[in-house]
KETI-825001 format. One line per 8 residues: their letters; for each residue x, y, z of N, C-alpha, C, O, CB. Coordinates in pm, whole numbers, plus 32768, in hexadecimal, padded with zeros to 4 digits. Atoms other than C-alpha are relative to their C-alpha. Glycine has a CB too. Layout:
// KETI-825001
A = X,Y,Z,X,Y,Z,X,Y,Z,X,Y,Z,X,Y,Z  ...
// end
This chain:
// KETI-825001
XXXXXXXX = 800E,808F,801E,8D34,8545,8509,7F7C,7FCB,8037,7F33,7F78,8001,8077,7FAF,803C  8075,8056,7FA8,8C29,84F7,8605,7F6B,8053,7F9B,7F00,8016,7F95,8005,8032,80EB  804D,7FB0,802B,8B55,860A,853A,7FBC,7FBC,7F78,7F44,7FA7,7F63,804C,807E,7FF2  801A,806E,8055,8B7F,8539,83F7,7F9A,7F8D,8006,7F3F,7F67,7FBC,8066,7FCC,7FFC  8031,80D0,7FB7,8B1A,83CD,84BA,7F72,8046,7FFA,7F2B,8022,7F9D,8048,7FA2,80EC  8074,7FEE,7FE3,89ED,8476,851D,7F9A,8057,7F94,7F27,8080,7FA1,8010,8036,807C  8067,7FB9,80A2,8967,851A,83BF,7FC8,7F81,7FC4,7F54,7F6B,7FA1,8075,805D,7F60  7FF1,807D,8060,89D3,83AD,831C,7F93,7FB9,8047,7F31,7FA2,8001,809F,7FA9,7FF9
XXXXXXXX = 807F,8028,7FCE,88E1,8314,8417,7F69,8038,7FCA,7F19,7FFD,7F82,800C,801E,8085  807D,7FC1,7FF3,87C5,83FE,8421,7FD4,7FDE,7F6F,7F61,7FB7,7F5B,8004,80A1,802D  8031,800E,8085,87BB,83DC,82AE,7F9D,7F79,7FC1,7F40,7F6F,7F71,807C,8007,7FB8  801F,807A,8049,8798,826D,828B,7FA4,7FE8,803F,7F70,7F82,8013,8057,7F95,7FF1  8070,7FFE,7F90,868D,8288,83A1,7F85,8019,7FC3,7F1E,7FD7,7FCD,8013,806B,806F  8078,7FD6,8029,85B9,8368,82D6,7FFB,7FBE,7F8C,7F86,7FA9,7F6C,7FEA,808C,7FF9  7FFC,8036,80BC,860B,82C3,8153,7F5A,7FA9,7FFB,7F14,7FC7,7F9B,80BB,7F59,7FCE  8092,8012,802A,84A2,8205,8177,7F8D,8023,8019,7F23,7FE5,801E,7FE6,7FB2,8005
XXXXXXXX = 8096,7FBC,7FE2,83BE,82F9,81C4,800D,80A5,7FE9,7FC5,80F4,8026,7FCB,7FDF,80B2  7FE0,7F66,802C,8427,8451,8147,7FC7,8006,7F84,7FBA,7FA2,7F3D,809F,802E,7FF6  801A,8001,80A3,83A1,84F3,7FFB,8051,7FD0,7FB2,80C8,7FB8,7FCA,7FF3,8073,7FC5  7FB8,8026,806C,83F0,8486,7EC3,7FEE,8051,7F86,7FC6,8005,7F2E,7FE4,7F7F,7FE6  800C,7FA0,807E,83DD,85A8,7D9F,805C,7FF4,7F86,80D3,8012,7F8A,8016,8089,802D  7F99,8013,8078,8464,855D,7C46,7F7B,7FF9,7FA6,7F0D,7FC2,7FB6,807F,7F65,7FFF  803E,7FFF,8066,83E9,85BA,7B06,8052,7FF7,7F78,80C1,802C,7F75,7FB8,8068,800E  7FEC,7FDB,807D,841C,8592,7988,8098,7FF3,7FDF,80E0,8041,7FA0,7FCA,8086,7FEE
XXXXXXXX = 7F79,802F,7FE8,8561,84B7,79CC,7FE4,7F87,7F57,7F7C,7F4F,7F35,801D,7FA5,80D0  7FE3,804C,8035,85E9,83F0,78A8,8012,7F70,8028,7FFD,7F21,7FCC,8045,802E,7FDC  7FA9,8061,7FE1,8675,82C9,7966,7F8F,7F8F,8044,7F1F,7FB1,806A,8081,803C,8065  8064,805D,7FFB,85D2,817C,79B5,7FE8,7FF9,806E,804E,8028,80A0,8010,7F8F,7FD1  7FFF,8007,7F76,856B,814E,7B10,7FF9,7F5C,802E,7FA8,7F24,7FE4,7F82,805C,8038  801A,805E,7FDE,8580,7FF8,7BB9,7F8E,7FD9,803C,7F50,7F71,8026,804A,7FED,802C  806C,8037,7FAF,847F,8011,7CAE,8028,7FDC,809C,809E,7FC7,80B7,7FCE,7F80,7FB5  7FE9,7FF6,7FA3,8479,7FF2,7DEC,7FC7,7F7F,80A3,7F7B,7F22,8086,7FDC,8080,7FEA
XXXXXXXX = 802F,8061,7FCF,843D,7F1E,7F4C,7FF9,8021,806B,8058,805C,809E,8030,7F9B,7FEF  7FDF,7FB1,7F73,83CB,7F6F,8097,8000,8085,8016,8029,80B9,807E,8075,7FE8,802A  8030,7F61,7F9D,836F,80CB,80B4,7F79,8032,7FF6,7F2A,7FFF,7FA6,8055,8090,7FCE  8057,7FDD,800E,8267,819B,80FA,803E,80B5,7FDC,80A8,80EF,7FF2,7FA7,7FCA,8075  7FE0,7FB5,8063,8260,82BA,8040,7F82,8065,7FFE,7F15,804A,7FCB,801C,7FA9,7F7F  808B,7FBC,7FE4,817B,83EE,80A4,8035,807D,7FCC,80A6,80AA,7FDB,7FBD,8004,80A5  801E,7F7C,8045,8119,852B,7FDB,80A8,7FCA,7F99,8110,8006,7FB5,7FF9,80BF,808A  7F73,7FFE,8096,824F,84C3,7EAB,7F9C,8038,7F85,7F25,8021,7F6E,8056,7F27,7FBD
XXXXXXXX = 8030,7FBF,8082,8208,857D,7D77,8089,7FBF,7FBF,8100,7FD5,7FD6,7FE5,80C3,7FFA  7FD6,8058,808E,8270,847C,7C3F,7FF5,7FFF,7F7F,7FC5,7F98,7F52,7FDC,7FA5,7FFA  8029,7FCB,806A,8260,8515,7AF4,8041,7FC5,7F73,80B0,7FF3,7F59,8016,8087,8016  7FBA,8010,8078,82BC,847D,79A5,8070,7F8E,801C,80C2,7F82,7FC1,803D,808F,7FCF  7F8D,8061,8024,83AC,836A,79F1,7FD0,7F8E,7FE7,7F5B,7F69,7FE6,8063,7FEB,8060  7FFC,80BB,804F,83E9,8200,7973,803B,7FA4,8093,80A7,7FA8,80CE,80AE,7FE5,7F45  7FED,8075,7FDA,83A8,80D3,7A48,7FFD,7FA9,7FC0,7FE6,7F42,8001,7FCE,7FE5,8044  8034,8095,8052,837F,7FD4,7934,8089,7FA2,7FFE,80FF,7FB5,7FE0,7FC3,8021,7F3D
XXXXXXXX = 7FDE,8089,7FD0,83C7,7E60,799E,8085,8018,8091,80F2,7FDF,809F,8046,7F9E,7F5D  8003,7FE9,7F76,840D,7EF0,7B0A,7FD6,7F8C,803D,7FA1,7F2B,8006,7FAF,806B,8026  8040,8084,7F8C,83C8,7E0A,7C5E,801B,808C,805A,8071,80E2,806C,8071,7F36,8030  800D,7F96,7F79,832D,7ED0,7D76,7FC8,7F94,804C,7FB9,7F25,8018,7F93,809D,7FFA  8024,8084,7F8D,82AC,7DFB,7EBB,8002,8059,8072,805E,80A2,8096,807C,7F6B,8013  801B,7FCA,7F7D,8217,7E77,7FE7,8036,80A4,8003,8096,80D5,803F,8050,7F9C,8074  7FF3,7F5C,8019,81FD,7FFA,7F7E,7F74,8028,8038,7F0D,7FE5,8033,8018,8037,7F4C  809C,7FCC,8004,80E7,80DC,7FEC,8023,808F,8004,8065,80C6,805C,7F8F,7FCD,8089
XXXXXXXX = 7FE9,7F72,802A,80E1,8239,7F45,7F71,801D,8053,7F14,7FCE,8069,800E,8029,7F41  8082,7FEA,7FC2,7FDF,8303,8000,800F,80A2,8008,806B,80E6,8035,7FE7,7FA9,809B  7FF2,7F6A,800A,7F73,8465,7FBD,806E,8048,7FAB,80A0,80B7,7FBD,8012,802E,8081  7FC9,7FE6,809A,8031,8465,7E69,7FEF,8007,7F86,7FA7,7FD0,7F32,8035,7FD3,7FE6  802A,7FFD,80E5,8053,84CE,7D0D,8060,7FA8,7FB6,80D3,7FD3,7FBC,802C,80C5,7F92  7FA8,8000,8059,80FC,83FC,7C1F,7F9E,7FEC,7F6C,7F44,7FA2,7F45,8071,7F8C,8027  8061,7FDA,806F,806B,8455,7AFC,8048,8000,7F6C,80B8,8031,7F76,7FC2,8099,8021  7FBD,8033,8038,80D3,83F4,7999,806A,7F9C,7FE8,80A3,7F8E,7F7B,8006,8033,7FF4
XXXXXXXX = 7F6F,8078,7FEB,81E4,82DC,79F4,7FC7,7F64,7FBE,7F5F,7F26,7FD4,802F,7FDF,80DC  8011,808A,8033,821B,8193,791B,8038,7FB7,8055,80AD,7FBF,807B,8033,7FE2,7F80  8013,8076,7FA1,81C5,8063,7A01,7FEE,7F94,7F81,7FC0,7F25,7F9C,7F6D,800F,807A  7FD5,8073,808B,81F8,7F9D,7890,8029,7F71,8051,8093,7F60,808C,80AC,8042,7F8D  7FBD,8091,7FBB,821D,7E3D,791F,8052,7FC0,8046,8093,7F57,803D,801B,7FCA,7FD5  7FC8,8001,7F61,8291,7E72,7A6A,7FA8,7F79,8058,7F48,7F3A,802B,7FD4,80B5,8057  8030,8076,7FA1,823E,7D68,7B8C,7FEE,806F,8063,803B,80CC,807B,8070,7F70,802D  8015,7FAA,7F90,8196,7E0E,7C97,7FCB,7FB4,8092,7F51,7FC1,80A0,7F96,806B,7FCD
XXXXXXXX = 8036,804F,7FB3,8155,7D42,7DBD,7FE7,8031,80BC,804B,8053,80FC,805A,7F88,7FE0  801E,7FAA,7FB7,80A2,7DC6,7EFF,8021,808D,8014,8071,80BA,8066,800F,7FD4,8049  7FBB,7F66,8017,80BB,7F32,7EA1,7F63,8045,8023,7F09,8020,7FD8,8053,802C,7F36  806F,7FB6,7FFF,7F8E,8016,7F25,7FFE,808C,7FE0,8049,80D6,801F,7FD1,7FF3,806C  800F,7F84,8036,7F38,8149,7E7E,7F89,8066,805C,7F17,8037,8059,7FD6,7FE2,7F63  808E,7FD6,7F6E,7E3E,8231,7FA0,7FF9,809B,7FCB,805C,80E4,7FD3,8044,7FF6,80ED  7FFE,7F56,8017,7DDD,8397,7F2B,8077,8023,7FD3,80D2,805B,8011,7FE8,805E,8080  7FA4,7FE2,803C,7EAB,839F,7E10,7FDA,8010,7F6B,7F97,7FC7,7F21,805E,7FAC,8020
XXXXXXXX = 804C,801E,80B7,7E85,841E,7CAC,806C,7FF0,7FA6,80D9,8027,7F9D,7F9D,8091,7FAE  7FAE,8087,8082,7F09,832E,7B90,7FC9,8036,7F8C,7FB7,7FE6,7F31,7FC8,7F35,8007  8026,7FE7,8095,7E85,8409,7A6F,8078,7FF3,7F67,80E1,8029,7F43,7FCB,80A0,800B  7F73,8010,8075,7F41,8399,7938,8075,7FB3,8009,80E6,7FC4,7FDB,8047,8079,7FEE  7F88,8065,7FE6,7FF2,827D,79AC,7FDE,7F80,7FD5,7F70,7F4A,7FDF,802A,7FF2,8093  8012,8089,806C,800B,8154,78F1,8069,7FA5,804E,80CF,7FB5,8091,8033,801E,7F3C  8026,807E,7F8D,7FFB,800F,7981,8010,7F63,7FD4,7FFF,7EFA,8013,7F57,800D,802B  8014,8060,8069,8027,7F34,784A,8053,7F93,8016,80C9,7FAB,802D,8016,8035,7F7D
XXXXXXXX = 7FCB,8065,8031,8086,7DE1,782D,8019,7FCA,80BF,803C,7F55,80D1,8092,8026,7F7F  7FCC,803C,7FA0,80C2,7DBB,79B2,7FDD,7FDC,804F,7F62,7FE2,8046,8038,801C,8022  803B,807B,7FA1,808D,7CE4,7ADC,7FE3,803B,807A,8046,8072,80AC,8066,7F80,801C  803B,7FAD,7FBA,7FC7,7D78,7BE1,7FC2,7F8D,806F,7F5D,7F51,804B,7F9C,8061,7FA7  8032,8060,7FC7,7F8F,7C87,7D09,7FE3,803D,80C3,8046,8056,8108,8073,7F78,7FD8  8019,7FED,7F6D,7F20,7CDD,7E76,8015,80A9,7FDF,8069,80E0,8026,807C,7FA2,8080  7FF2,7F52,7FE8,7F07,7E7E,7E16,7F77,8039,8019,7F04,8014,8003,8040,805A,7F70  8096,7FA1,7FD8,7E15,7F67,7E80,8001,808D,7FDA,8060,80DB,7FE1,7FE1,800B,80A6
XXXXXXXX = 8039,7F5D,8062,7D72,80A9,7DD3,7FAF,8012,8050,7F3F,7FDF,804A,7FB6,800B,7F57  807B,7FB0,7FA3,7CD4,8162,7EE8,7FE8,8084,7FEB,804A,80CA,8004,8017,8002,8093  8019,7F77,801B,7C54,829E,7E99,804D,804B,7F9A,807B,80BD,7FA4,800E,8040,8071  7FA2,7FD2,8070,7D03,82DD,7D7D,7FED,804D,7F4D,7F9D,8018,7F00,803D,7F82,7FF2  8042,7FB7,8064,7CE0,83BD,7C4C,8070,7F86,7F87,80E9,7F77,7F7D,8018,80DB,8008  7FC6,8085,807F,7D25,8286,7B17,7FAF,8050,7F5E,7F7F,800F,7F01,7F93,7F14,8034  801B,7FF1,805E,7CC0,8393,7A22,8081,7FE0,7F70,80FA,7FED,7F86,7FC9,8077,801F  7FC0,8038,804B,7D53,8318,78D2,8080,7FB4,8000,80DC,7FC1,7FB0,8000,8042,7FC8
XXXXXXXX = 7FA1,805C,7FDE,7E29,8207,7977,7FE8,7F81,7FA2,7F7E,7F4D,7F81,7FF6,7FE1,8099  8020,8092,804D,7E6D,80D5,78AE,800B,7F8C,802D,8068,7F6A,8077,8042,7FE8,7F9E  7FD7,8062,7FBA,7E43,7FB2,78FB,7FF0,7F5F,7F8A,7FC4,7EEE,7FA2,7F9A,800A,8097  7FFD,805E,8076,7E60,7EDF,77B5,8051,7F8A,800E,80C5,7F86,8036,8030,8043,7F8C  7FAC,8079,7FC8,7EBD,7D91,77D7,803C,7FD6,807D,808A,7F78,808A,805A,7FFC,7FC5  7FC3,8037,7F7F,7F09,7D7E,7934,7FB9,7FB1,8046,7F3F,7F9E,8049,8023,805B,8056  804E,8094,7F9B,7EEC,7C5B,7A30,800A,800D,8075,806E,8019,80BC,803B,7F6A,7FF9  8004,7FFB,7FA4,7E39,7C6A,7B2A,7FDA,7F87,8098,7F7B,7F39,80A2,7FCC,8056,7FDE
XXXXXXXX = 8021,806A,7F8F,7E4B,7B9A,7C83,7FD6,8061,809E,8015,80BB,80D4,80A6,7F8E,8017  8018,7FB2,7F77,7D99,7C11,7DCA,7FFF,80AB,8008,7FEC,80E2,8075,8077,7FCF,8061  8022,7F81,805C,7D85,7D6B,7D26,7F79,803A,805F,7F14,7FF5,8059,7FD0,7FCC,7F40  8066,7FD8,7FEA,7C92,7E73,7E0D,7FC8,808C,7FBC,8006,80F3,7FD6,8005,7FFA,8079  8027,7F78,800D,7BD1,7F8D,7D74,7FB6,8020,8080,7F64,7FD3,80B3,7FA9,8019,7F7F  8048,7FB0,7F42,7B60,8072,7EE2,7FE1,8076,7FCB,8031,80C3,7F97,8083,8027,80AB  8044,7F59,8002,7A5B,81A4,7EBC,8070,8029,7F7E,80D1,806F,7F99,801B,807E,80C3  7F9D,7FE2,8079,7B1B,81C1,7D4F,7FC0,7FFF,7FA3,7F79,7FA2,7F7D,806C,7FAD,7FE3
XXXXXXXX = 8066,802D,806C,7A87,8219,7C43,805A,7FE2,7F57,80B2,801F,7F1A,7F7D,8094,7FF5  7FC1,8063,8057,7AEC,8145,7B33,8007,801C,7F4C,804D,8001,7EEA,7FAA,7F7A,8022  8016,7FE7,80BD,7A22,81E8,79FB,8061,803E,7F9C,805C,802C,7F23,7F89,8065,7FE1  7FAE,7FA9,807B,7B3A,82D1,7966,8078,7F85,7FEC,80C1,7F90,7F89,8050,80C0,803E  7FA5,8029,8011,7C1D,81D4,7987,7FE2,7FBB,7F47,7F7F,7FBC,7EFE,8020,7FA9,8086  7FEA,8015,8077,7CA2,8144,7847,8024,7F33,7FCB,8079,7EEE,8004,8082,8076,7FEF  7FED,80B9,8000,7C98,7F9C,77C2,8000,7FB3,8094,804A,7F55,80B3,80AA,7FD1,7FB9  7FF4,8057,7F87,7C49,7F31,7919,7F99,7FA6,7FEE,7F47,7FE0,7FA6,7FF7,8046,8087
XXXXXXXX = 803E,8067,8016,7B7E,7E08,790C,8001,7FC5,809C,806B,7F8B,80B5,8041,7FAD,7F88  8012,8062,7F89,7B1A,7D6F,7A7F,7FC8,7F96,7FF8,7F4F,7F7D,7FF7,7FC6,802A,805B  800B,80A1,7FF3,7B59,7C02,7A7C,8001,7FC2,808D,7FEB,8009,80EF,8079,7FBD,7FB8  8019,803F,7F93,7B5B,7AFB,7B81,807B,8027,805C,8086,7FEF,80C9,7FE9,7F6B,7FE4  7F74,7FD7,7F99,7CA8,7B93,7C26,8006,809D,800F,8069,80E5,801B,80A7,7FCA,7FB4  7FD6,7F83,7FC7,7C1D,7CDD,7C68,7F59,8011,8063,7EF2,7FCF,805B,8031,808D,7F6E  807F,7FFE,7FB5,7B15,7D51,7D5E,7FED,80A5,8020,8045,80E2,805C,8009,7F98,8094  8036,7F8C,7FE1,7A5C,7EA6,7D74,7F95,8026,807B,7F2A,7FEB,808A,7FD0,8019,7F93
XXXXXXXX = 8044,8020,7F9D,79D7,7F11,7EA1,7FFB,80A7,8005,8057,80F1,7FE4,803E,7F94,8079  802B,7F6B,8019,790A,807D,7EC9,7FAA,8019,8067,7F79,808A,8065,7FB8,8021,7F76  8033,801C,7F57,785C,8027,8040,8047,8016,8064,8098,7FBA,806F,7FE4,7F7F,8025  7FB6,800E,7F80,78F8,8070,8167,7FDA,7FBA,803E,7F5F,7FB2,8049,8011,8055,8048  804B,8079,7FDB,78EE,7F4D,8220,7FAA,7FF5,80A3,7FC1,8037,8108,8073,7F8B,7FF5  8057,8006,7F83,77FC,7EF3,8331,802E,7F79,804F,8027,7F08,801F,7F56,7FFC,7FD6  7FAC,805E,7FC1,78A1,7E25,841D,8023,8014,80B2,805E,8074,80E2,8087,8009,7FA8  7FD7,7FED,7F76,78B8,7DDC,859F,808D,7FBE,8034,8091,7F43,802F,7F91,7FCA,8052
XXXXXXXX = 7F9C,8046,7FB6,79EB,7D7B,863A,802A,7FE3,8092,8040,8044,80D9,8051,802B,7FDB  7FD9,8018,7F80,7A46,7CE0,8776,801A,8045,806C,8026,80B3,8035,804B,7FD3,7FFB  7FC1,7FA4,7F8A,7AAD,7D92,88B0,8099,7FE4,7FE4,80E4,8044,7FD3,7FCD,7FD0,80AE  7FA9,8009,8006,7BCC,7CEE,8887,8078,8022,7FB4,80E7,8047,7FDA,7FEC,7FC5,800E  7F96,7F8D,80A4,7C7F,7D70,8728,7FCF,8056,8034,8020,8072,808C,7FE2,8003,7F30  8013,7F60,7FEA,7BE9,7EA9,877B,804E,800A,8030,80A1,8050,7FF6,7FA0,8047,803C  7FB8,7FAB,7FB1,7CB3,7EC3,88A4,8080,7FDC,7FB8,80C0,8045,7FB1,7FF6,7FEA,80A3  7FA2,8014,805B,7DD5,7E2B,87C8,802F,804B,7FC1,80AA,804B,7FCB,7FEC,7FC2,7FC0
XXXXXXXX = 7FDF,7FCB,804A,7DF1,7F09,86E8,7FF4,8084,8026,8029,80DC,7FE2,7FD4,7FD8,7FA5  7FE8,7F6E,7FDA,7DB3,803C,87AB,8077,8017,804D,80A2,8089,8060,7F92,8037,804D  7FA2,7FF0,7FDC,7EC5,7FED,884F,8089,8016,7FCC,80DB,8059,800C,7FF4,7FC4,8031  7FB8,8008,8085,7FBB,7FB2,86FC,7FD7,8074,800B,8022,808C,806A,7FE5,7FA1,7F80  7FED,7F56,800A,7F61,814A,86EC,808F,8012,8032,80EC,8038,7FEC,7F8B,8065,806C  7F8E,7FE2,7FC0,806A,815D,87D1,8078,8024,7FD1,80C0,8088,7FCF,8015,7FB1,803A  7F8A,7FF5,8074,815A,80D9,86F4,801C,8035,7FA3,7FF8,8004,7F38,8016,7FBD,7FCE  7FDA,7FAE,8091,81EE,81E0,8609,8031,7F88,7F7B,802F,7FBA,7F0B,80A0,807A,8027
XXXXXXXX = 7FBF,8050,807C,8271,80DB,850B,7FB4,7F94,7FF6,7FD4,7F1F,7FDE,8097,7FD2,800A  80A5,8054,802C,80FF,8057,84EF,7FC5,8064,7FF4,7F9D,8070,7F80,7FA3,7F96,806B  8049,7FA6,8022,8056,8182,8515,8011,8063,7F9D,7FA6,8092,7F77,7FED,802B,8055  7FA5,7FB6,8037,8125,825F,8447,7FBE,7FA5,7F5E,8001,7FD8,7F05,80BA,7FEF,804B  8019,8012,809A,8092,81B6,82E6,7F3C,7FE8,7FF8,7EEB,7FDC,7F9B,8071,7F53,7FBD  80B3,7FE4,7FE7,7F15,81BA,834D,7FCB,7F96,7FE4,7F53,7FA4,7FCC,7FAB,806E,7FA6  8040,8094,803B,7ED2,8032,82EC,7F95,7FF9,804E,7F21,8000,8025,805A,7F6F,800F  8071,8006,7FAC,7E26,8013,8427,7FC2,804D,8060,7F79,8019,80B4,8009,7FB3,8031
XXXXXXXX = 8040,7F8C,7FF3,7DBF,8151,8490,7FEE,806B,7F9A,8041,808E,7F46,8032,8030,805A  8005,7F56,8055,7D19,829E,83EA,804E,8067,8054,809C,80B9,8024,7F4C,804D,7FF2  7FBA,7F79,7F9F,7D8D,837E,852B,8000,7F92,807F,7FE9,7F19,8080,7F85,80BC,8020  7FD9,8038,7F78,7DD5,8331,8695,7F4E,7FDA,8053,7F3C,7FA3,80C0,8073,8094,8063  8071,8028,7FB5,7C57,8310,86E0,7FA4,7FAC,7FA3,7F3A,7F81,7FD2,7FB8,807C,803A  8037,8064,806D,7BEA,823B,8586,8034,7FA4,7FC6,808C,7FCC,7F7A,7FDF,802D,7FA5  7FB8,8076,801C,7C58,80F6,8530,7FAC,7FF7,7F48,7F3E,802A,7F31,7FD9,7F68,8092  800D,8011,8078,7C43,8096,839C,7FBB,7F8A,7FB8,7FEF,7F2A,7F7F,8069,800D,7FE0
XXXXXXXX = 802D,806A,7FFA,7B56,7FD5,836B,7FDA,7FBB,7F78,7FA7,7F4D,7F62,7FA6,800F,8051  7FDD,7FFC,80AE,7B7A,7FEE,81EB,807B,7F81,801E,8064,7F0A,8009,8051,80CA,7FAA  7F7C,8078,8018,7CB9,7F12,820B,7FDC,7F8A,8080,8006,7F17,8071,80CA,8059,8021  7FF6,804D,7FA5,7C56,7E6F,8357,7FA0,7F66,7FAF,7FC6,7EF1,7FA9,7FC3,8055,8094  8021,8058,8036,7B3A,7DC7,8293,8057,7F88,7F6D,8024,7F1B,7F53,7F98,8046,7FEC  7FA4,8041,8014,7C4E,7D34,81B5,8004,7F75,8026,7FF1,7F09,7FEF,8051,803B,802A  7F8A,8034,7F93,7CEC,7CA3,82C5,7FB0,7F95,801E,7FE5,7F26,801F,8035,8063,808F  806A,806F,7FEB,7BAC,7BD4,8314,7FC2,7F85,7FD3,7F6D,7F39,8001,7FB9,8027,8000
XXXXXXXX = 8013,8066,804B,7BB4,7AFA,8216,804F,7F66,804D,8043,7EEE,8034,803C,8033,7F6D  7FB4,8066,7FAB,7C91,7A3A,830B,7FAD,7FC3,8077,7FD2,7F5B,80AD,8080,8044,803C  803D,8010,7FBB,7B75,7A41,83F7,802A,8060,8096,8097,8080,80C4,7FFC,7F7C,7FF5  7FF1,7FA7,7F88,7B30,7B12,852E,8063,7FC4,808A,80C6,7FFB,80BA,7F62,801A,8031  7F9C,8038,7F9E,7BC2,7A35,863C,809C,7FF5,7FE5,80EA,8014,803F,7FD6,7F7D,8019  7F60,8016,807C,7D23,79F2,8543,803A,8077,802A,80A9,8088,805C,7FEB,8003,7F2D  7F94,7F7D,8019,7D48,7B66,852E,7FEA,8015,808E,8037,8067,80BF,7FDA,8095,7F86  800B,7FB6,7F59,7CFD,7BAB,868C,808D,7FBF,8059,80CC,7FFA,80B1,7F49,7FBE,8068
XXXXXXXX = 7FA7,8068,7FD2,7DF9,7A8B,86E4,808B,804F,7FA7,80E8,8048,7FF8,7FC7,7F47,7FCD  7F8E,7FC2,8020,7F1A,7B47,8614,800B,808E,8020,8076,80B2,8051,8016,7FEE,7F82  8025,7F5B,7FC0,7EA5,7CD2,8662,802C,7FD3,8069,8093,8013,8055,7F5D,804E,800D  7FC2,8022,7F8D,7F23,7C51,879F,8081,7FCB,8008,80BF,7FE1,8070,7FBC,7FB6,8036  7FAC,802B,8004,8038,7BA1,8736,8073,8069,7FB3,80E8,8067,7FDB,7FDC,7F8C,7FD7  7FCF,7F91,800E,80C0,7CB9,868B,8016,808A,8084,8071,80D8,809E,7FAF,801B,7F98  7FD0,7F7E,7F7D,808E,7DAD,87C5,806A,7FB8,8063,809E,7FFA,80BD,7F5F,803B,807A  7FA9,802E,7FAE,816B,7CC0,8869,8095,7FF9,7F9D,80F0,7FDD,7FEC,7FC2,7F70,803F
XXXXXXXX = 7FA8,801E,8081,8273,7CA3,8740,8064,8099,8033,803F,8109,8058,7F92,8001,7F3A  7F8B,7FB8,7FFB,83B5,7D56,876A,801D,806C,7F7C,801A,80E7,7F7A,806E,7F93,800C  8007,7FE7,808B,83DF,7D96,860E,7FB9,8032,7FAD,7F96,7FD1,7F6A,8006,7FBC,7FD5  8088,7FA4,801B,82E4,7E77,8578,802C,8067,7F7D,7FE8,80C7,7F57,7FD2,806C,80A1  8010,7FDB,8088,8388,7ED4,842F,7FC9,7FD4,7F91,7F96,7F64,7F92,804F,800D,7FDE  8046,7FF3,8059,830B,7F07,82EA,7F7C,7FBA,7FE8,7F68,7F62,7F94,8046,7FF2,7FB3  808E,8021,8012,81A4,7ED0,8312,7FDA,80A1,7FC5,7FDF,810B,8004,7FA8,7FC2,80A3  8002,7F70,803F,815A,7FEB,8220,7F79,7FD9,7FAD,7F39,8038,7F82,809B,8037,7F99
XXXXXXXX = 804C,7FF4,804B,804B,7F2B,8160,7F9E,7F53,800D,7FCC,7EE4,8026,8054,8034,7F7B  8066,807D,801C,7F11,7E20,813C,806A,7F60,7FFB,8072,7EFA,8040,7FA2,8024,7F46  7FC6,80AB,801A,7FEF,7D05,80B0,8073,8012,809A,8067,7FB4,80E9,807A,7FDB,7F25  7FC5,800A,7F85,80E6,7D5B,81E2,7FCF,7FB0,803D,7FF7,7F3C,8048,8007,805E,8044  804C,804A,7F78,7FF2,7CFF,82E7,7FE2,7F79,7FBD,7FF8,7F1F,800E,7F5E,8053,8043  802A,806E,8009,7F81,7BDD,8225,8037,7F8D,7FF2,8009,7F1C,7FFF,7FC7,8005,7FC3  7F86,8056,7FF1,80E2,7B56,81F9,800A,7FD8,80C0,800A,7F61,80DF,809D,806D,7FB8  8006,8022,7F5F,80EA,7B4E,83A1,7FAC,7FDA,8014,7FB8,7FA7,8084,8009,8050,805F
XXXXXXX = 8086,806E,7FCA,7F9D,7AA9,83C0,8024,7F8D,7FBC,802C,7F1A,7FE6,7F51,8029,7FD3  7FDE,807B,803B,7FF5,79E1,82E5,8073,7F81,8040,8065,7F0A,805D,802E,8033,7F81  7F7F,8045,7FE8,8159,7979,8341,7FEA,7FE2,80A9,8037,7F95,80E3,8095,806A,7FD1  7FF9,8029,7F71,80DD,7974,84BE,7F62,7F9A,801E,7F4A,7F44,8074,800B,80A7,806B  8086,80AB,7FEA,7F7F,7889,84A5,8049,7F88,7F81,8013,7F1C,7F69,7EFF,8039,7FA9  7FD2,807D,805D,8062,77BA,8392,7F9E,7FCF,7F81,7F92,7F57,7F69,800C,7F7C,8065  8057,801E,807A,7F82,77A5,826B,8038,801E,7F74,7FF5,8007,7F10,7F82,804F,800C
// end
């Protein structure tokens, strides 16, 4: 009995952060909320008119899958290849394409809000059109930061259930400064004033992605 209790746990422990492998499934998928999602191999299935929110695939394939006029809202994509995935008709708001192979991805008719292309190269992709709700960026940024976030956020290493999705670190001795600059749009003092308020925060789930953190700056300077 006690052997049971303690499988049924462990399970629901790991359910948002374990692979995810499925291919060349008939059946519709809903979509998903809240996980992070490292090395999944995604082959051939149907998300169309899905809702995903606060996802970040990283160091994945899903390759061929209909995203047909799905809602996707803070979902980051990081060293992941999207060849052959179609993208059509849907709403794409706070996501990020970092390093990502978008050969013959579609992106016909979709709307975009706060939309980043990162070190991505964009040409194979397919009907993408960059309007005023997307931003391409191919610089790594040059940027000093405080003593103070620095030590902030080297300290958030600590925390496995911050560190554990790489938002704001590359490794235990490089902070991300790809997403940190992001974060800056709030201004250096702001984020320095929540990077702190977070290392004090009890609560330290699902920060798995960009719009995460920007929901807690947000919801903690009140704007």
């Amino acid at each position: 009995m006690r052997k049971r209790k303690y499988i049924k746990i462990n399970k629901k422990r790991n359910l948002k952060n374990k692979h995810f492998n499925l291919a060349n499934s008939s059946k519709k998928y809903k979509g998903c909320k809240n996980i992070y999602a490292y090395k999944s191999n995604i082959h051939n299935l149907i998300y169309k008119d899905a809702n995903f929110e606060n996802v970040r695939y990283q160091a994945s394939n899903i390759t061929y899958c209909n995203f047909k006029n799905s809602k996707l809202l803070g979902v980051d994509f990081v060293n992941t290849n999207l060849k052959y995935t179609n993208f059509k008709g849907a709403k794409l708001e706070e996501v990020i394409f970092f390093n990502c192979n978008l050969k013959n991805v579609n992106f016909e008719n979709v709307q975009f809000k706060k939309v980043f292309f990162i070190s991505t190269n964009i040409k194979n992709a397919k009907n993408l059109n960059l309007d005023e709700g997307c931003v391409y960026i191919n610089s790594y940024p040059n940027i000093e930061l405080n003593t103070e976030i620095l030590n902030a956020i080297d300290k958030l290493k600590n925390c496995s259930e911050i560190y554990k999705s790489h938002v704001l670190h590359v490794n235990k001795n490089k902070i991300n400064l790809w997403n940190i600059n992001l974060l800056l749009n709030y201004g250096q003092e702001n984020l320095t004033r929540c990077m702190q308020a977070l290392l004090r925060r009890k609560n330290k789930h699902n920060f798995y992605t960009v719009y995460s953190y920007k929901k807690f700056i947000e919801n903690y300077l009140k704007i």
